[in-house]
PAZAPA-4460 file (N, C-alpha, C; in steps of 0.05 Angstrom, whole numbers, plus 32768, in hexadecimal, padded with zeros to 4 digits):
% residues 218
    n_x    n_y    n_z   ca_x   ca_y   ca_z    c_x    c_y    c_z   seq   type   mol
   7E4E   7FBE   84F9   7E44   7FCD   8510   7E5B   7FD0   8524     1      X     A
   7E5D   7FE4   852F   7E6B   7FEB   853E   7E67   7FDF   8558     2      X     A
   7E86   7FD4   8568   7E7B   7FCE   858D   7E70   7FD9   8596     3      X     A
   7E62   7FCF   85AD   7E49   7FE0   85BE   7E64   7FE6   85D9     4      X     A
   7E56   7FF2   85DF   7E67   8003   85FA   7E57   7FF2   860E     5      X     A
   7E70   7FE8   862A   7E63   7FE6   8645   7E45   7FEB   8647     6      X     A
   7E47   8004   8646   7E33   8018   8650   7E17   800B   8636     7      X     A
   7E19   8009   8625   7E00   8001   860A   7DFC   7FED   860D     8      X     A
   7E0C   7FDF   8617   7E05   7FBC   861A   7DF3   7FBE   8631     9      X     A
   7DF3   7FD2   8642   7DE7   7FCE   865E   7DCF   7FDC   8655    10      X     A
   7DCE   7FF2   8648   7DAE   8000   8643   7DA2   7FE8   8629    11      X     A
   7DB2   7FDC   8614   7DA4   7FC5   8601   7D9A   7FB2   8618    12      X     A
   7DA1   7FA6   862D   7D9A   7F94   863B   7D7C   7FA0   8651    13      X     A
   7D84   7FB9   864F   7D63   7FC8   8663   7D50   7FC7   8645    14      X     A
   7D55   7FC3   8635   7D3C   7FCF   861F   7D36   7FA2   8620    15      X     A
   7D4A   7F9A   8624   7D3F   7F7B   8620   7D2A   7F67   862F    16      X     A
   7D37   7F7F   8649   7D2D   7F73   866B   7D0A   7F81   8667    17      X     A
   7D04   7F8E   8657   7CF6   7FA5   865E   7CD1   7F92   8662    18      X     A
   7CD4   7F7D   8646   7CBE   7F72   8648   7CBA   7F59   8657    19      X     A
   7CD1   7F49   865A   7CCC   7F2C   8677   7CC4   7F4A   8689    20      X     A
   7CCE   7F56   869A   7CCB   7F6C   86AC   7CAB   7F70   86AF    21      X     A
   7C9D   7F7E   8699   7C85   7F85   8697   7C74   7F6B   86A2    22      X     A
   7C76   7F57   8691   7C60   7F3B   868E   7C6C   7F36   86AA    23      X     A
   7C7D   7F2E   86B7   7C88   7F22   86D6   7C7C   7F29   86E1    24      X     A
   7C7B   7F43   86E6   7C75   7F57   86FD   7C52   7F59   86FB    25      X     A
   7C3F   7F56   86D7   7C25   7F58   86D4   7C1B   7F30   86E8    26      X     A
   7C31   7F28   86DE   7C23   7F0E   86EA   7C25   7F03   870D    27      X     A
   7C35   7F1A   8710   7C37   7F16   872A   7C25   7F1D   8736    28      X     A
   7C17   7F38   8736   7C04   7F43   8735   7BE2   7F27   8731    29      X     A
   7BE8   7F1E   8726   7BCD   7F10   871A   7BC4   7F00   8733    30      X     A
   7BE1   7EF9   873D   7BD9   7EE2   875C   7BD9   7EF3   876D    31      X     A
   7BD8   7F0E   8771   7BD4   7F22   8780   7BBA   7F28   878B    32      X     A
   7BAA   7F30   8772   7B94   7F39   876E   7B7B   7F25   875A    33      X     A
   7B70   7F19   8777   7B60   7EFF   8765   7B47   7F07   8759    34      X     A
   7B41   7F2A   8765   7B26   7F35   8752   7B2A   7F3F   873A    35      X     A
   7B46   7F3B   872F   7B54   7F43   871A   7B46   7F2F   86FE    36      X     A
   7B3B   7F31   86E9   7B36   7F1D   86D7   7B45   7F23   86BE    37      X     A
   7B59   7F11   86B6   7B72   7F19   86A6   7B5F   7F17   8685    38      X     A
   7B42   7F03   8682   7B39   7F01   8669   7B25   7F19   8660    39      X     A
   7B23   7F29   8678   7B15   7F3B   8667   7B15   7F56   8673    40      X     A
   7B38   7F58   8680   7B39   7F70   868E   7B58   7F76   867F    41      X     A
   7B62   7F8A   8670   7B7E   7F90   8669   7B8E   7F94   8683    42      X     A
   7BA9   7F86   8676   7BBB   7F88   8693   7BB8   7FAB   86A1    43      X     A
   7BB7   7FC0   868C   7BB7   7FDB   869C   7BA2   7FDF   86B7    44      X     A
   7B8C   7FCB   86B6   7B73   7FC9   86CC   7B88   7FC7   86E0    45      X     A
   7BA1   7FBC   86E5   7BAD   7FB2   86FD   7BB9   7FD0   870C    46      X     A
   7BAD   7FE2   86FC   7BBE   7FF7   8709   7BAC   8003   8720    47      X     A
   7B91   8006   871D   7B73   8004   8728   7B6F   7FF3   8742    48      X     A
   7B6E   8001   875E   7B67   7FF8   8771   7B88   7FF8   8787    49      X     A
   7B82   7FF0   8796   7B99   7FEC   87B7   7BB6   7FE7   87AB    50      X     A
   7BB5   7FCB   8791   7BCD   7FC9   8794   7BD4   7FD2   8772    51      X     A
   7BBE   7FEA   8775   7BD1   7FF2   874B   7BE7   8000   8757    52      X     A
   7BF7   8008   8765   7C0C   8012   8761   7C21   7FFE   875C    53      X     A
   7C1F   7FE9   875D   7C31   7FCA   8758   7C36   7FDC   8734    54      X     A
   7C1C   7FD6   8721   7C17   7FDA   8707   7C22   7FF2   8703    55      X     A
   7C24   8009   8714   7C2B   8021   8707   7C49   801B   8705    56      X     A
   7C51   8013   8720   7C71   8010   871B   7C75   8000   8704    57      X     A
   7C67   7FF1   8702   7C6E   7FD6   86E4   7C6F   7FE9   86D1    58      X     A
   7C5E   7FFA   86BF   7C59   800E   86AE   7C76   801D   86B1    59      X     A
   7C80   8038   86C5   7C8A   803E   86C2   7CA9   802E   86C7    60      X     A
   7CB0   8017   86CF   7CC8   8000   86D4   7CC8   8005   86B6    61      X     A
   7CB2   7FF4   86A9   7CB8   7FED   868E   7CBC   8004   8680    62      X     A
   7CB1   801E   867B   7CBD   8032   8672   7CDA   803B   8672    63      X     A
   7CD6   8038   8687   7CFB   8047   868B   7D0E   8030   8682    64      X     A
   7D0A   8016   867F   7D15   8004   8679   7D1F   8006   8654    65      X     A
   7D06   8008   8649   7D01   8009   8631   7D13   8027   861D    66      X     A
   7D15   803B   863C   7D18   804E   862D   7D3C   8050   862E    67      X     A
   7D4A   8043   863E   7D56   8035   8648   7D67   8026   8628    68      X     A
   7D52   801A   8622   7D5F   8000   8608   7D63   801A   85EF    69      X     A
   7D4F   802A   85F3   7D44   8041   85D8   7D61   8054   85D7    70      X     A
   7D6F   8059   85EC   7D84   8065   85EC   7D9D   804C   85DB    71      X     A
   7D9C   803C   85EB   7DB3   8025   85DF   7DB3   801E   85C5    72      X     A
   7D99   801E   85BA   7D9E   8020   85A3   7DA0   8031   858F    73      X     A
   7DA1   8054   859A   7DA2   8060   8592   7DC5   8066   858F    74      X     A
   7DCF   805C   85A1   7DF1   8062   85A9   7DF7   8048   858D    75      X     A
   7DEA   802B   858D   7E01   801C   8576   7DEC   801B   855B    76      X     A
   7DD6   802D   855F   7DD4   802D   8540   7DDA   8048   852D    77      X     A
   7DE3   8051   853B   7DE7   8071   853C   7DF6   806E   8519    78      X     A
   7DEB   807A   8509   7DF4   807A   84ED   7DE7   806D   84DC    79      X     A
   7DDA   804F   84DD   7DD1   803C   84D2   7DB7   8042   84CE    80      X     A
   7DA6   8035   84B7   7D90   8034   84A8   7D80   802C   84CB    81      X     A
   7D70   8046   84C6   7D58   8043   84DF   7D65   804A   8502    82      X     A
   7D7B   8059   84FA   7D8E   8053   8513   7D86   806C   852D    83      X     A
   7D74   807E   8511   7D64   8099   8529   7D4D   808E   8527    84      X     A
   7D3A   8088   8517   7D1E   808A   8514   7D15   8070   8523    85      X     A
   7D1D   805C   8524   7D21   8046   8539   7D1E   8044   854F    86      X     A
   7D32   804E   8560   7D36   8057   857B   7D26   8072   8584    87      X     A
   7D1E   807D   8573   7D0E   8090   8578   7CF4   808F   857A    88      X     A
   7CE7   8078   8579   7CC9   806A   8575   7CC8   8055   858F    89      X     A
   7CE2   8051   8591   7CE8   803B   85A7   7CE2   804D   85BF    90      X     A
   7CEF   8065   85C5   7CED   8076   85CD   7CD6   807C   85DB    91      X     A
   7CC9   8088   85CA   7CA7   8096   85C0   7C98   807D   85D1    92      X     A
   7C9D   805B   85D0   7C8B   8047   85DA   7C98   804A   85F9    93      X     A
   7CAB   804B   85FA   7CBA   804F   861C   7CA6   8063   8633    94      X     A
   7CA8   8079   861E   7C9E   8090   8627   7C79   8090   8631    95      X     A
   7C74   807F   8619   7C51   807E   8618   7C50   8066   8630    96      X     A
   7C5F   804E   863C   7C5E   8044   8651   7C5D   8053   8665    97      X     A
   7C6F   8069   8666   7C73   8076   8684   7C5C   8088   8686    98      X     A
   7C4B   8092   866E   7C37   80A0   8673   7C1E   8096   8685    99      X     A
   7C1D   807B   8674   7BFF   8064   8680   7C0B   8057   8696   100      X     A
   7C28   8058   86A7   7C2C   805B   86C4   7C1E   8072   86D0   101      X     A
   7C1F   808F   86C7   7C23   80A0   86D7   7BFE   80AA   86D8   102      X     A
   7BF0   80A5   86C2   7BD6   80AC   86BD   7BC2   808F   86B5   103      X     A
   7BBD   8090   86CD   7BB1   8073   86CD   7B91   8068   86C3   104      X     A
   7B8E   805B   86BD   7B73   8051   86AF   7B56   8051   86C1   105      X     A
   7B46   805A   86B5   7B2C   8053   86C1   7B22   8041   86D5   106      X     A
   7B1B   803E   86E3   7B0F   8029   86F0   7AF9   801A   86E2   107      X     A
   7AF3   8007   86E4   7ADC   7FFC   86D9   7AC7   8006   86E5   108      X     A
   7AA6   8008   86CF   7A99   8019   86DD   7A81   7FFE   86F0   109      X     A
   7A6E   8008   8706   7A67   7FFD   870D   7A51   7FF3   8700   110      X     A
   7A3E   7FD7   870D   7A34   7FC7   86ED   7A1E   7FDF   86F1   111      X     A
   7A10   7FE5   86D7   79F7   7FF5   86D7   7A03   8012   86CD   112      X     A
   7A1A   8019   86D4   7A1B   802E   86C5   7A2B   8035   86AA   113      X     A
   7A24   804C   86A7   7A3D   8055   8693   7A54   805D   8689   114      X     A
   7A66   8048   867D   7A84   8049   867E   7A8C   806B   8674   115      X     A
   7A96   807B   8686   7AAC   809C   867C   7ABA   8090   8683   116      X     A
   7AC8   80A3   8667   7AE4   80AB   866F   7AEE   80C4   867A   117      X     A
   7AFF   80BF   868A   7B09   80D7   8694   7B1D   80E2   868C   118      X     A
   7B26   80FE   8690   7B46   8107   8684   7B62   80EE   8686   119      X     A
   7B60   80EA   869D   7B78   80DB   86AC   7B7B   80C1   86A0   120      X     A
   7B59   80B5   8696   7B57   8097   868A   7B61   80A5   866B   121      X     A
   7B5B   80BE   8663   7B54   80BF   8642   7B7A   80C1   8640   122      X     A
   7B8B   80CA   8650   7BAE   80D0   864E   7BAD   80B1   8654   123      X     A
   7BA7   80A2   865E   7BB0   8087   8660   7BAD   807C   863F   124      X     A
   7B99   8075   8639   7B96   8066   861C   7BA8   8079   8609   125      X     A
   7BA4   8097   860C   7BB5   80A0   85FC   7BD4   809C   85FB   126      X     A
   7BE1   8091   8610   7BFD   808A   8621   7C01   8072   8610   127      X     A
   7BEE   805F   8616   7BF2   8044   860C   7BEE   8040   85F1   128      X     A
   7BDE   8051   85DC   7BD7   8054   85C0   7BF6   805F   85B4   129      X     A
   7C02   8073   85C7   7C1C   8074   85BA   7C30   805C   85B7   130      X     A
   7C31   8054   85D3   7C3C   8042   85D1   7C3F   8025   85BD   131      X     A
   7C20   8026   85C0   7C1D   8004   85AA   7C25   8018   8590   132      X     A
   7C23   8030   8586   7C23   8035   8568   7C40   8032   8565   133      X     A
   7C4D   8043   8572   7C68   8048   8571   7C78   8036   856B   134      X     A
   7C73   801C   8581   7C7E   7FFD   8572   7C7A   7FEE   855B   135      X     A
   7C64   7FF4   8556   7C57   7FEF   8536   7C6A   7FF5   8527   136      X     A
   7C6C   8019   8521   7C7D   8026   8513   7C9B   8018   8516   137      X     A
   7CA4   8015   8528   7CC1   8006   8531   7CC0   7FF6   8522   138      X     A
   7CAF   7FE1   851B   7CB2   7FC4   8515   7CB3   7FC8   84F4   139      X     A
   7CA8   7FE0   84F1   7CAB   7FDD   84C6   7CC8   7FEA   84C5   140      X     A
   7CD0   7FFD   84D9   7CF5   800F   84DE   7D01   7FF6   84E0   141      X     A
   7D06   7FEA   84F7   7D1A   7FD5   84ED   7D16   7FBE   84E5   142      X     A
   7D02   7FB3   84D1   7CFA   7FA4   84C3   7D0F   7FAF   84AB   143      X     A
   7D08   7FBC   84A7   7D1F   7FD1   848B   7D37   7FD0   8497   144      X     A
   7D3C   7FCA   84B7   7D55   7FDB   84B0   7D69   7FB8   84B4   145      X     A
   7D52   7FA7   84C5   7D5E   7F87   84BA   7D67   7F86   849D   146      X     A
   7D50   7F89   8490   7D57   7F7E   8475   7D6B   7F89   8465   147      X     A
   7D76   7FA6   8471   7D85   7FB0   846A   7DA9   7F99   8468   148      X     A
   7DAA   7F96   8488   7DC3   7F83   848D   7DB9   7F65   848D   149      X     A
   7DA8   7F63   8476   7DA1   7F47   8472   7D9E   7F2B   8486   150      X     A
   7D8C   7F3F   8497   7D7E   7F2D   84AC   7D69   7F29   849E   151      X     A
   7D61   7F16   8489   7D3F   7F16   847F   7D2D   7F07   8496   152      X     A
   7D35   7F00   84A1   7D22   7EF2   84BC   7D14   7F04   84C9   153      X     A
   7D26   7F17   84D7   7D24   7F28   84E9   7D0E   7F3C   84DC   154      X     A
   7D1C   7F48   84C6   7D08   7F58   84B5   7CE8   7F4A   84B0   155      X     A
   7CE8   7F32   84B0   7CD9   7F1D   84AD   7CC1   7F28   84C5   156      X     A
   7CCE   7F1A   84DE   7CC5   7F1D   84F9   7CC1   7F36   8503   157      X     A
   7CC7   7F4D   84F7   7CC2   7F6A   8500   7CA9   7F70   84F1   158      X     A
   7CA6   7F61   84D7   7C87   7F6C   84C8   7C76   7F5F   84D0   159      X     A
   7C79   7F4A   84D9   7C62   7F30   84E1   7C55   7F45   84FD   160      X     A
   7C67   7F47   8506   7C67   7F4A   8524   7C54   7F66   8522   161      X     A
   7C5A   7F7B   850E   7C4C   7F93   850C   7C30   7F8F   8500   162      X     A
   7C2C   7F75   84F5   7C16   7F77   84EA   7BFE   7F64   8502   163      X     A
   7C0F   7F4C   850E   7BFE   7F42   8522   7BF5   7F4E   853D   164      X     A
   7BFE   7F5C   8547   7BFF   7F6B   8561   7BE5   7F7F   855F   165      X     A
   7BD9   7F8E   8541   7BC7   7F9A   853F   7BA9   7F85   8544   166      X     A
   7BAD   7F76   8531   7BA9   7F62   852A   7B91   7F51   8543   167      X     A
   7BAB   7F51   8557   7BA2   7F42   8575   7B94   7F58   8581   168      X     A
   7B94   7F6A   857E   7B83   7F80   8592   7B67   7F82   857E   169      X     A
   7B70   7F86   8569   7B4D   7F84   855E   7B3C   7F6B   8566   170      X     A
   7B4A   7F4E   8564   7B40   7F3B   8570   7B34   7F3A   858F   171      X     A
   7B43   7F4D   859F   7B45   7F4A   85BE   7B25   7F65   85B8   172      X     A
   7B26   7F79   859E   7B0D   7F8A   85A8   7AF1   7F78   85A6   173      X     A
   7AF6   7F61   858D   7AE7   7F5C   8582   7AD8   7F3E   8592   174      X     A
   7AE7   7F3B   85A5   7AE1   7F26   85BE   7AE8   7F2A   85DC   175      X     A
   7ACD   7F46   85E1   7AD0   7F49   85F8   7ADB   7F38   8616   176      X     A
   7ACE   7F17   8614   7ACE   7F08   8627   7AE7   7F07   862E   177      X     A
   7AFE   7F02   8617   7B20   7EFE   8617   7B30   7F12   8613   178      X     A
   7B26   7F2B   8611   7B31   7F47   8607   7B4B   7F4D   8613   179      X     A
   7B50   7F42   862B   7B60   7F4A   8641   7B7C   7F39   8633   180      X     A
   7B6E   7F1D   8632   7B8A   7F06   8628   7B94   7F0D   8613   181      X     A
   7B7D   7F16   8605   7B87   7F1A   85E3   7B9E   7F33   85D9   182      X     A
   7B96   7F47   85EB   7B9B   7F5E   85EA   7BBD   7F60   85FA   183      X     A
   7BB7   7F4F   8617   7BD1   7F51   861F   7BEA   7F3D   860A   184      X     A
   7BDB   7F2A   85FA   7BF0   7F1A   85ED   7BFE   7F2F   85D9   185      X     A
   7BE5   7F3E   85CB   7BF7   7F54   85B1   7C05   7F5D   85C4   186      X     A
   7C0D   7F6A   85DF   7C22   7F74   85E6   7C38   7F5E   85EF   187      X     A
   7C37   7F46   85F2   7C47   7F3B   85EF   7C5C   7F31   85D4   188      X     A
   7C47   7F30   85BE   7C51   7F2E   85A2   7C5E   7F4C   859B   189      X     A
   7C58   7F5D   85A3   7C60   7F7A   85A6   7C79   7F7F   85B0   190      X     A
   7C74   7F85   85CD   7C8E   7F8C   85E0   7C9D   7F75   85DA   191      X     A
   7C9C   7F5F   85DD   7CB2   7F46   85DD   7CC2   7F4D   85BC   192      X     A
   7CB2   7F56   85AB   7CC7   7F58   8592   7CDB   7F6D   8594   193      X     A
   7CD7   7F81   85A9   7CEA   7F9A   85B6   7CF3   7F83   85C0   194      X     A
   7CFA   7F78   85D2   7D0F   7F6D   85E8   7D23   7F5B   85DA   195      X     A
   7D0D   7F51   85C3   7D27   7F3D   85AC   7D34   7F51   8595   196      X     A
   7D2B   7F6A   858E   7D35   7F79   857F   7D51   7F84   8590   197      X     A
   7D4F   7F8B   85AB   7D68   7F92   85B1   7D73   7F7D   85BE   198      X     A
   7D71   7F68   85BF   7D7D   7F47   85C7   7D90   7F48   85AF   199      X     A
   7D8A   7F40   859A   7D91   7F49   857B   7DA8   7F54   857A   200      X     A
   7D9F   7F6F   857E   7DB9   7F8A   856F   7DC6   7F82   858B   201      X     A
   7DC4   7F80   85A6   7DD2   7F7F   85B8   7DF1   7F6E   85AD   202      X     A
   7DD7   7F4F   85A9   7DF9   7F40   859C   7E09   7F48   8582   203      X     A
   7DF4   7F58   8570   7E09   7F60   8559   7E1E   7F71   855F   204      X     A
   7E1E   7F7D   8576   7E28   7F9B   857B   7E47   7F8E   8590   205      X     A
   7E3D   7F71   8593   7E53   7F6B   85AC   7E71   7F64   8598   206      X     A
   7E82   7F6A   85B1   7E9C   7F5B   85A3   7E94   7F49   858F   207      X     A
   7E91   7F2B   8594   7E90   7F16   857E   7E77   7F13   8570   208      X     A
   7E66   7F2C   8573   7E4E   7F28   855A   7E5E   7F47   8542   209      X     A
   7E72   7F50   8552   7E81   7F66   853C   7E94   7F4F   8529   210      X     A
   7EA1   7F41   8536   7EBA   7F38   852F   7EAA   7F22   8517   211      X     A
   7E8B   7F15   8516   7E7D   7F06   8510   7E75   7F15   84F0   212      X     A
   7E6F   7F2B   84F8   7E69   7F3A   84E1   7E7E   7F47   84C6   213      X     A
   7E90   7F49   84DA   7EAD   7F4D   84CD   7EB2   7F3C   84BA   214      X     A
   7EB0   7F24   84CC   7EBE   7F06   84B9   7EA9   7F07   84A2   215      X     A
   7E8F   7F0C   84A5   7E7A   7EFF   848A   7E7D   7F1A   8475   216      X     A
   7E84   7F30   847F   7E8A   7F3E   8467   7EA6   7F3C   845F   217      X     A
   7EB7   7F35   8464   7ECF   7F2C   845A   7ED0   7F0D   8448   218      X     A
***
């Protein structure tokens, strides 16, 4: 692999920052807003009411962050197995963050009535449905493209990770009471495997993870 440039090391490090960023800023929020109930409300509820603009900034922070890493790795994988179709999904989830900033979710409806959706709620789930897919897809791209340079771990940890993250949201549908915990953890098992995927190539790409790779093929 080729050195990463000044400049890649600094956008690989925004795609790393991208998920502590999100969760920091969602939990900060939690001691904010004590009518907030994290077990059976998805962190996107935080965008809803006086202080959701805190959440929208979080949404689109983490977007631009993400999209941010989606470029860096597009500059040091540029040639390599998965080196467009990768970064380009990474991309695609960046993008579906900044949407569910900008078009915000439903309110909860009041007790007795009937939950609509509205346009603005239906671009939200659709924002965020890109997003969780898109990473999915990422995780089987460079799962292949680990095993390619004989990371079997990583490749390991990229399938696990694509298959549990679905996994946890069916659980989080399938237990309303916890939906919120369950659901925000698959985006932690989710986004956090972005922030270690370009943690990763960050150090392969540096001076002494080049000079590292050098030596083991020699």
């Amino acid at each position: 692999m080729k050195t990463a440039s000044p400049r890649d090391r600094a956008l690989l490090a925004c795609g790393v920052a991208s998920t502590p960023v999100f969760y920091a800023l969602a939990a900060l929020q939690l001691a904010l807003r004590p009518g907030y109930d994290i077990r059976t409300q998805p962190i996107s509820f935080l965008a809803v009411g006086e202080l959701g603009w805190i959440q929208v900034a979080n949404f689109l922070a983490t977007g631009a962050l993400a999209l941010a890493g989606a470029l860096g790795l597009r500059h040091v994988l540029r040639g390599q197995r998965g080196g467009s179709t990768g970064p380009i999904l990474v991309g695609l989830y960046s993008l579906g963050m900044i949407g569910a900033g900008l078009f915000g979710p439903d309110p909860l409806p009041v007790s007795g009535q009937e939950p609509q959706m509205s346009v603005i709620g239906a671009l939200h789930m659709a924002a965020f449905l890109v997003s969780f897919l898109s990473l999915i897809v990422a995780c089987f791209v460079f799962a292949r493209r680990f095993g390619t340079v004989g990371k079997r771990g990583w490749a390991l940890y990229s399938i696990a990770t694509a298959l549990l993250a679905p996994a946890l949201v069916a659980a989080g549908m399938a237990t309303p009471s916890w939906a919120g915990v369950i659901v925000g953890g698959a985006g932690v098992v989710l986004f956090g495997w972005l922030s270690l995927v370009a943690l990763t190539i960050r150090g392969e790409a540096s001076p002494s993870g080049s000079l590292s790779s050098h030596a083991t093929a020699a």
